[in-house]
Wavefront OBJ file of the C-alpha trace (Angstrom):
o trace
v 26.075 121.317 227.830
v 27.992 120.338 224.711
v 30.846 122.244 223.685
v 30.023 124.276 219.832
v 33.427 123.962 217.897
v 31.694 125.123 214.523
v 28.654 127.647 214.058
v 27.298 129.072 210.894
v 25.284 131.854 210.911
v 23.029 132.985 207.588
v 25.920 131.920 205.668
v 25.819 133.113 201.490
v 28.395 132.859 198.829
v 27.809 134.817 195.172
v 29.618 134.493 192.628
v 29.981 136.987 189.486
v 29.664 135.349 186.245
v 32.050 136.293 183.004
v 34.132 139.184 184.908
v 36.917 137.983 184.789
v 37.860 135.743 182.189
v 41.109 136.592 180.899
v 44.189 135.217 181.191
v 46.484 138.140 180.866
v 46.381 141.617 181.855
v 45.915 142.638 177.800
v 43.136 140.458 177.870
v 41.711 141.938 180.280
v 42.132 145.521 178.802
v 40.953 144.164 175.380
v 37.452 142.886 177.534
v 37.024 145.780 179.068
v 37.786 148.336 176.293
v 35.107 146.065 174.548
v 32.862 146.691 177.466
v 32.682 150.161 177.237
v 32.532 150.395 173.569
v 29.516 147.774 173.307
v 31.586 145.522 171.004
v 31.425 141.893 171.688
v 34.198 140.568 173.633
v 37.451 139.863 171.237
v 38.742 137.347 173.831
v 35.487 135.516 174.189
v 35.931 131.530 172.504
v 33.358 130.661 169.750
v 30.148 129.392 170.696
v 30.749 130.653 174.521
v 27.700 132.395 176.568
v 28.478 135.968 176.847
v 27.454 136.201 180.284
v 25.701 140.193 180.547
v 27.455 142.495 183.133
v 25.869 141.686 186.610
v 25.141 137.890 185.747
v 25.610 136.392 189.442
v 25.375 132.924 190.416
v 24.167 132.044 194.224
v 26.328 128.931 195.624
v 25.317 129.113 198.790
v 22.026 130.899 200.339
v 21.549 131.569 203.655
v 23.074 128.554 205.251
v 23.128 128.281 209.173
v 24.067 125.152 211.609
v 26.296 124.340 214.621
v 28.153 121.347 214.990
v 28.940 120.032 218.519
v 32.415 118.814 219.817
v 32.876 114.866 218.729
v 30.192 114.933 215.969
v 30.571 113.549 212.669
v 28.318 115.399 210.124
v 28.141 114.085 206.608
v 27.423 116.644 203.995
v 25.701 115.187 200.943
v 23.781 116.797 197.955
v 23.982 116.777 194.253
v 26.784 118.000 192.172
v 26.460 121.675 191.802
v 24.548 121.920 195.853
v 26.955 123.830 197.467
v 28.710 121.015 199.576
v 32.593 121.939 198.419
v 32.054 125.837 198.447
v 30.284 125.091 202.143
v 33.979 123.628 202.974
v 36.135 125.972 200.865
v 34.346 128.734 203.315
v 35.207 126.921 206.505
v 38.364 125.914 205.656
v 39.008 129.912 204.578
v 40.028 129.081 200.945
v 37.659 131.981 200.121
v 35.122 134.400 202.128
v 31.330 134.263 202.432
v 29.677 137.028 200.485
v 27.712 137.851 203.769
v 27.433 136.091 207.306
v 29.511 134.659 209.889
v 32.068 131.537 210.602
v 32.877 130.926 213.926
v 35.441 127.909 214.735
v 36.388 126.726 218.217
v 39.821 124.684 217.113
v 42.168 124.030 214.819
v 40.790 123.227 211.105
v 42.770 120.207 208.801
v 41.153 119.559 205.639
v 41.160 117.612 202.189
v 39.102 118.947 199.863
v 40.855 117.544 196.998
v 43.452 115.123 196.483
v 47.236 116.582 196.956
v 45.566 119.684 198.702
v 48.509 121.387 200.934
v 51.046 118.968 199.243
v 54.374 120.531 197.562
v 55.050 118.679 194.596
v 58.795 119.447 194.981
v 58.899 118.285 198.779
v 59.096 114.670 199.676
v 56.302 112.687 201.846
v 58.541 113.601 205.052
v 59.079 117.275 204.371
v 54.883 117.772 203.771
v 54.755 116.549 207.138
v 56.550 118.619 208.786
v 54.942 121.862 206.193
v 51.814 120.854 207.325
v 52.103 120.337 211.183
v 53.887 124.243 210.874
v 50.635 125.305 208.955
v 48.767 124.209 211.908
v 50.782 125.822 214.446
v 52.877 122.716 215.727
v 56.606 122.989 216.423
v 59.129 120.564 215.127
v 59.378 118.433 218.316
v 55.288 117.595 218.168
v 55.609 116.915 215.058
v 58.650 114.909 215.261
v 56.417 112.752 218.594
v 54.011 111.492 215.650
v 55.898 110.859 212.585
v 56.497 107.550 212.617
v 52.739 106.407 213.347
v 51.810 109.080 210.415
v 54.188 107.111 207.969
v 53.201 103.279 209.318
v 49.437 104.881 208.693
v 49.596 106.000 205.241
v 51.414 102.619 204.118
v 54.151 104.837 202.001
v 57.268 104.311 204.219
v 58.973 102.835 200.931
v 58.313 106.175 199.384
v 58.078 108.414 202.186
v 61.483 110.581 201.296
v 60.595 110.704 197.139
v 59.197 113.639 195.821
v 55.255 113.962 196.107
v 55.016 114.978 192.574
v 55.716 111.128 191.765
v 53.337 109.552 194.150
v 50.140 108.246 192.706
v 46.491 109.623 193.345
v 46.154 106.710 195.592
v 49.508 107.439 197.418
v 48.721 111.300 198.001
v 45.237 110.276 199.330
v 47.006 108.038 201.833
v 49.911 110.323 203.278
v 47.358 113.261 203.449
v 44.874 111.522 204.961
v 47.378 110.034 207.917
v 48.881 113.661 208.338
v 45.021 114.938 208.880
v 44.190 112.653 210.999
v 47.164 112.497 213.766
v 48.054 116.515 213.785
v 46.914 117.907 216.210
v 43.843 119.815 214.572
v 40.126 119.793 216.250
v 38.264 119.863 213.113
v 39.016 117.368 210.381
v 37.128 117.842 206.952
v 36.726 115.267 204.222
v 35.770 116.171 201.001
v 34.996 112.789 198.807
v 38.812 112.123 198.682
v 38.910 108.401 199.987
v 37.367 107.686 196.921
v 40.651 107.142 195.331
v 41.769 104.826 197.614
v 41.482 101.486 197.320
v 38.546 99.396 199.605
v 40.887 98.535 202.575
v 42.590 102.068 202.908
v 38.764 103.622 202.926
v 37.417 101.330 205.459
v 40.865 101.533 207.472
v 40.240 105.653 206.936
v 36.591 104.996 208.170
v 37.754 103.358 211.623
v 40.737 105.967 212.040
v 37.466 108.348 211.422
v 35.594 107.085 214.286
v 38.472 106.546 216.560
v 39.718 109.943 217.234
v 35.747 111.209 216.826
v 35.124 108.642 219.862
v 38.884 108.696 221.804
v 40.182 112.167 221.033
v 35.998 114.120 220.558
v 37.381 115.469 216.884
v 34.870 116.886 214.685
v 34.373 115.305 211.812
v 32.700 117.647 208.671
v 32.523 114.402 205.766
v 31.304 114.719 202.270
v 31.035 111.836 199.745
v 28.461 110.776 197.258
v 28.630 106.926 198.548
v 25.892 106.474 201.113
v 27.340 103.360 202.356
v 29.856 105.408 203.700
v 27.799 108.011 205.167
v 26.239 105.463 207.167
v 28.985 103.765 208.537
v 30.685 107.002 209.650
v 28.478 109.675 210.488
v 25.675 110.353 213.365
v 23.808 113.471 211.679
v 23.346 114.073 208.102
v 22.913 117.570 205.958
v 21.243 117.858 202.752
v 22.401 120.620 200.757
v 20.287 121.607 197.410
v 21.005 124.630 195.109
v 22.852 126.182 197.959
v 19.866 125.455 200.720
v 19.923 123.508 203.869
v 16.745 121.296 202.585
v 17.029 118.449 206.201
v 19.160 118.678 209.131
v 19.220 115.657 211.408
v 19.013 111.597 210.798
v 21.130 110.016 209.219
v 18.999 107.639 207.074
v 15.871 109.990 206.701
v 18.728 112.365 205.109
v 19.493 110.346 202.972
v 16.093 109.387 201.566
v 15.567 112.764 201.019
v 19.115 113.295 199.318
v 17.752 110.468 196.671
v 14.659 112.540 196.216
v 12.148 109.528 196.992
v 11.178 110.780 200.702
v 7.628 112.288 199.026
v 6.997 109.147 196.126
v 4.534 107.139 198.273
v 1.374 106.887 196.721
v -1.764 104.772 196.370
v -1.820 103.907 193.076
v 1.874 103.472 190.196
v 1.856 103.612 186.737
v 4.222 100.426 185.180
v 3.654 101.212 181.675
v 7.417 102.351 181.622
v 9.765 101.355 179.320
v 11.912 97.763 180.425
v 15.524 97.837 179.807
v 18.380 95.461 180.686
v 16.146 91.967 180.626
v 15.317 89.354 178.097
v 11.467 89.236 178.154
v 8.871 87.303 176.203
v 5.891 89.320 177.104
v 3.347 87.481 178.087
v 2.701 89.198 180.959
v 2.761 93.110 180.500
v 2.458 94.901 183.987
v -0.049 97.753 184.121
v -0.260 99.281 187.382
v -0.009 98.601 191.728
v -2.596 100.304 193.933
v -3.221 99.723 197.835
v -7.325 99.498 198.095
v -9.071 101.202 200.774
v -5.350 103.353 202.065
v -4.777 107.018 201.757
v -1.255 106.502 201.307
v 0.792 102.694 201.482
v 2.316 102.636 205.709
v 1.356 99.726 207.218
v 1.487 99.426 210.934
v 2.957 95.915 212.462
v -0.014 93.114 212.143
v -1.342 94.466 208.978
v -0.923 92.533 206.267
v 0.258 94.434 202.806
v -2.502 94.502 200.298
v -2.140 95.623 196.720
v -4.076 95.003 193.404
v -1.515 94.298 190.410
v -3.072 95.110 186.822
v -1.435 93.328 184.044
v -2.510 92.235 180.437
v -1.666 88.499 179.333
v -0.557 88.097 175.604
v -2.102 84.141 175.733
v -3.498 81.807 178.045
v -1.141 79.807 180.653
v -1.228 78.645 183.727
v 2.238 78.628 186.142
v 2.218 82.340 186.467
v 4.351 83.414 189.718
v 5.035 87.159 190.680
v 7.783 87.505 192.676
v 9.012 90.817 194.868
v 12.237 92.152 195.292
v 12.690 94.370 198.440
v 15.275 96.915 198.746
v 15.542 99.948 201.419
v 15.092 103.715 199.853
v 19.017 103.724 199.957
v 19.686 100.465 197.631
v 20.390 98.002 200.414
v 18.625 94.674 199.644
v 16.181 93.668 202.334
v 14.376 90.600 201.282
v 12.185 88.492 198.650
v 8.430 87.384 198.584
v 7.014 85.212 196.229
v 3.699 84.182 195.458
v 2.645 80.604 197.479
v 0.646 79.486 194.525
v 0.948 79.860 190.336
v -2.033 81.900 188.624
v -4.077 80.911 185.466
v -3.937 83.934 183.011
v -6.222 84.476 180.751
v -5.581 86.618 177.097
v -5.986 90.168 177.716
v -6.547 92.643 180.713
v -6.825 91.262 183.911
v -6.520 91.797 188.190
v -4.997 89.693 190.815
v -4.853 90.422 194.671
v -1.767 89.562 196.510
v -1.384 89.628 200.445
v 2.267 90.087 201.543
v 3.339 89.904 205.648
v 6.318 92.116 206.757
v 6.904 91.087 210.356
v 10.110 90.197 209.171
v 10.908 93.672 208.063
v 12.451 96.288 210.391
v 10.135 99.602 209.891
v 11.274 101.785 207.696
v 10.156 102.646 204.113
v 11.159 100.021 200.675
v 11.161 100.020 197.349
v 10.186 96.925 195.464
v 10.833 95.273 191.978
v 8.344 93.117 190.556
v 8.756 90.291 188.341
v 6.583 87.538 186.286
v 7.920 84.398 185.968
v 7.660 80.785 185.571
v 9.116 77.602 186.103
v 8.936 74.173 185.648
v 9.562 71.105 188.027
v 13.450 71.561 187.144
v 13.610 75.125 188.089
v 14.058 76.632 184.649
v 12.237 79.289 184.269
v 11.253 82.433 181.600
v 10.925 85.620 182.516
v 7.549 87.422 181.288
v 7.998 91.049 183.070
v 10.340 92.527 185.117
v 9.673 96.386 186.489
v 12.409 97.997 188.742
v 11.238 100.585 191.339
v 7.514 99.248 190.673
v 6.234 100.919 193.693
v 7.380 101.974 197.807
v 5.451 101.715 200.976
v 6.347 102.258 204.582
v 6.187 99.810 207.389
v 5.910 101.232 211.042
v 6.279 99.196 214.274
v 7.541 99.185 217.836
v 10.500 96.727 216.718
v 10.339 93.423 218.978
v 7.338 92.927 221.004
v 8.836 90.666 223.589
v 11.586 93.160 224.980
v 9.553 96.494 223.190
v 13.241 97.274 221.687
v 13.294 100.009 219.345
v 14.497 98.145 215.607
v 17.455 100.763 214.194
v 17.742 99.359 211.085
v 21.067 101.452 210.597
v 22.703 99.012 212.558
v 20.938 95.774 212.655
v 19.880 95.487 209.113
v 16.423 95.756 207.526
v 15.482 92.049 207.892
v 14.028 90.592 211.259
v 14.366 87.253 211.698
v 12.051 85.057 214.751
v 12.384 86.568 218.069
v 15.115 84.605 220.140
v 13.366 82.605 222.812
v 15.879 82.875 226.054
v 15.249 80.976 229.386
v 17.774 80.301 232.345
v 19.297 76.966 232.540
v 18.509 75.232 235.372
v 20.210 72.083 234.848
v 22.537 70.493 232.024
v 19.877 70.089 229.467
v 18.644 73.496 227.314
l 1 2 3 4 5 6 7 8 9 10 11 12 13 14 15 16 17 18 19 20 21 22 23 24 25 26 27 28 29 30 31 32 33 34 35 36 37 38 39 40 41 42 43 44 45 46 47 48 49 50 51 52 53 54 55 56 57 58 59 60 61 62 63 64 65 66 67 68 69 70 71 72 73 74 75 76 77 78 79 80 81 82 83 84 85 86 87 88 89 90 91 92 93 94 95 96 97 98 99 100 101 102 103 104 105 106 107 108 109 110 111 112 113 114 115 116 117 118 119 120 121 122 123 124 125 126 127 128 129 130 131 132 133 134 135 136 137 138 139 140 141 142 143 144 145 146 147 148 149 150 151 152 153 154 155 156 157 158 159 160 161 162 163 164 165 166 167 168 169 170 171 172 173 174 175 176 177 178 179 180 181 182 183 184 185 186 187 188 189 190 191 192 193 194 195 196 197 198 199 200 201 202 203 204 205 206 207 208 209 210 211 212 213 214 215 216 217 218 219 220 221 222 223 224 225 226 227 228 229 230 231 232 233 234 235 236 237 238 239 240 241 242 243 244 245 246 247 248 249 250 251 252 253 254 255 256 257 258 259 260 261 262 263 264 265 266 267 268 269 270 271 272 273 274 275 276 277 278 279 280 281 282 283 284 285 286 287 288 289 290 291 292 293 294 295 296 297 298 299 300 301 302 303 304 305 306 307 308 309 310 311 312 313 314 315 316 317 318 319 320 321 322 323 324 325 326 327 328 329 330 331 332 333 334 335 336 337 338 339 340 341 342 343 344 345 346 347 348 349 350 351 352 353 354 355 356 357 358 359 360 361 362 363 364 365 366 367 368 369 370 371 372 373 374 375 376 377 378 379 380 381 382 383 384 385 386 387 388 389 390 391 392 393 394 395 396 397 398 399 400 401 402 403 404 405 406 407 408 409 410 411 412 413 414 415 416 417 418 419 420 421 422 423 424 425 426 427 428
């Protein structure tokens, strides 16, 4: 049975708007004086909502989960979803409004750059005040100094003041001290952001390391998927202070970009085009699948679709072209048409047939684009639409071996099966 080093139980936060808003103890006579003579606030600033007495704002709402020993959960959401209050409560910055924490271990957290830093102390000296906060004595510390400082790259700097280190530099030293003190729990809010692209993937492996060597939990927020999916093995999707998914880590974050419930059988492209030099003869109208209740198609089945477009004049080296991404922004591939189409002025249909056994399963977004070209490979662009339409593609992976594609790891194009045969003399 795995070991539970974090549960959350009906977990809520409330906050009261516009009770306290003074800075001084006479403003805050002055407010309430005004309060209970039903004047309008004298320290209130000009054009400022007067929030009503009782005005309460829910951060989180009745929030559960449990987080095993050696998991790494990434916490993702929009601004404003709850994700920092979620770790201000576990850390015990602040106290839930109602329900229960319960932590088997240690806790060391960032939640925002220089957090647990004195600005007076040097780099050494917040070493050793942070290994104290966590209940280590001077000799433990002392054991894991050195490989702390070597980490965080700021041995130069390491006995100068903290208040003179650099965004970059305090990301760096706090991130080394969280991750080799001896604390169970590590939690990551967005803060290797500031670092530069080494330092975060360098963070990343450290991540993975003691989550793999040492079983540390890992609690991770960031707004970069990329890094979500490098690091973490179970996503949650936080929305106006609501557990909305629990569980993988890709369909977490399809639903975290909102496009999870966008497949249909029939898109509108009479959107406005930004960000491409066009010269119109080809205006896109719509995409609809014929004869499907919603666009999956299952391995063998080709993709159908109708495109509707209106030609400004008659030509004849049309091409349409498709641009394949995953729901997450990572490019998967490109399809274009095998032969050029005769257009005609005004409305008109065409038919295309597109394979995917080259696609892992999983569900796409596509960009479609008119073109042509001549023999020389210049070409003009007559319509581009971004995030035209989305289907879903579902398969058993490769047929030979019946291996299960995880596109999280292998990538969301499949090349040709690898043929493989035993050697039985010197030729292959």
């Amino acid at each position: 049975m795995e070991e539970i080093m974090l549960k959350i139980s009906h977990i809520s936060k409330q906050y009261r708007l516009g009770q306290i808003g003074g800075t001084t103890l006479r403003e805050e006579i002055q407010r309430w004086n005004a309060k209970r003579k039903h004047e309008e606030d004298p320290t209130r600033k000009i054009g400022e909502k007067d929030y009503e007495i009782g005005e309460t704002f829910m951060a989180l709402d009745d929030v559960s989960m449990e987080v095993q020993k050696g998991e790494r959960v990434g916490i993702i959401g929009h601004n404003g979803a709850g994700k920092s209050t979620l770790l201000k409560l576990i850390s015990r910055i602040t106290a839930p409004t109602s329900g229960d924490i319960w932590m088997n271990g240690r806790v060391a957290s960032m939640l925002e750059v220089g957090t647990g830093f004195h600005g007076e102390l040097t780099g050494r000296e917040n070493i050793y005040m942070n290994g104290a906060i966590l209940g280590m004595k001077k000799k433990e510390i002392d054991a894991k100094i050195e490989d702390i400082i070597e980490f965080s790259e700021c041995r130069k700097f390491i006995d100068t003041p903290v208040k003179r280190y650099s965004s970059g530099m305090y990301v760096k030293l706090a991130f080394s001290v969280a991750a080799h003190l001896d604390a169970e729990i590590m939690i990551m809010d967005e803060v290797l952001a500031v670092g530069d692209t080494a330092f975060q993937k360098k963070c990343l492996d450290k991540m993975r390391d003691v989550s793999k060597t040492l079983s540390r939990t890992i609690l991770y927020v960031s707004h970069n998927m990329n890094t979500i999916r490098q690091l973490c093995d179970r996503v949650v999707v936080l929305n106006h202070g609501k557990v909305v998914f629990n569980g993988d880590v890709e369909k977490g974050i399809e639903c975290y970009l909102g496009e999870s419930s966008s497949l249909k059988v029939k898109y509108d492209l009479s959107k406005p085009r930004e960000g491409y030099e066009l010269d119109n003869w080809v205006t896109f109208r719509s995409v609809s699948f014929p004869d499907k209740a919603s666009p999956i198609f299952y391995e063998d089945e080709p993709i159908c679709m109708m495109i509707d477009f209106v030609g400004a004049k008659p030509f004849e080296d049309l091409a349409i072209r498709i641009v394949l991404t995953s729901r997450s922004g990572v490019p998967a591939g490109m399809a274009t048409s095998q032969s050029i189409i005769t257009v005609v002025e005004g409305a008109q249909s065409i038919c295309l047939k597109m394979s995917h056994e080259a696609l892992a399963p999983g569900s796409y977004c596509a960009k479609l684009v008119a073109y042509s070209a001549d023999d020389y490979g210049k070409g003009s662009l007559h319509d581009v639409v971004e995030n035209a339409f989305s289907f879903e593609t579902v398969g058993s992976g490769l047929k030979s071996n019946h291996l299960n594609w995880n596109s999280t790891v292998w990538g969301y194009t499949r090349l040709p099966t690898i043929d493989v045969k035993r050697v039985e003399d010197e030729t292959c």
